[in-house]
N, C-alpha and C positions, 0 to 999 in steps of 0.2 A: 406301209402306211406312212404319210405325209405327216410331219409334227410342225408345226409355227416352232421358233425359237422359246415362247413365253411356255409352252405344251412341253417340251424338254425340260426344259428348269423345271417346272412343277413335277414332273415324273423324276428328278433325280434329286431335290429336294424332299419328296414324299418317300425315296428309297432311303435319306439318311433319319429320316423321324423314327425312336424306339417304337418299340409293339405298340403303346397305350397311345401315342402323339397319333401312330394311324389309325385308329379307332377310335379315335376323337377326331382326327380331319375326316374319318369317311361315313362318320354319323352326322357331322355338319352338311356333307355333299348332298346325302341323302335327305335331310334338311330341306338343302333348297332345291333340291329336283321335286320332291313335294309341292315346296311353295309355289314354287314359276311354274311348273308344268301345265298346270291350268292354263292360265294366262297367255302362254309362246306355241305350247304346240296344237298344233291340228293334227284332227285324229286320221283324216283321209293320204298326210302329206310322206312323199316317201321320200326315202334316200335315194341321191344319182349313185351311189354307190355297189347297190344290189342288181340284182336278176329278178326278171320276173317268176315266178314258178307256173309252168302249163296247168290249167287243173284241166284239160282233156287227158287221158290215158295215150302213151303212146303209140303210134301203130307200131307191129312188129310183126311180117309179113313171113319169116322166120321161124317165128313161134306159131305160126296159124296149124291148127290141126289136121294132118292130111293121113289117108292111110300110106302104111305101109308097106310098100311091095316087096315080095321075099321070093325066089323061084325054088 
């Protein structure tokens, strides 16, 4: 995964915060993901980041049930 310089700092500043400093920064995160989420996201909009998932079933041509011949 790709950080910005300012995304670094914040991750190794949030590593030097005691137990209670992160728990305080990530009840405020949680804050304002509340807040703005209305506002910024769209509920349709994806990540370029992801895969799609097939919802067809695979074919497996393999698995198909054929009898078994035995002499």
């Amino acid at each position: 995964m790709d950080l910005k310089l300012d995304e670094q700092t914040l991750i190794a500043n949030f590593r030097h915060l005691p137990a209670e400093g992160k728990k305080e920064f990530l009840d405020y995160a949680a804050f304002l993901v509340k807040k703005y989420s209305g506002e910024t996201a769209e509920p349709d909009a994806q990540s370029t980041n992801q895969c799609s998932i097939d919802k067809q079933p695979e074919k497996r041509p393999e698995a198909a049930k054929e009898p078994v011949f035995t002499e």
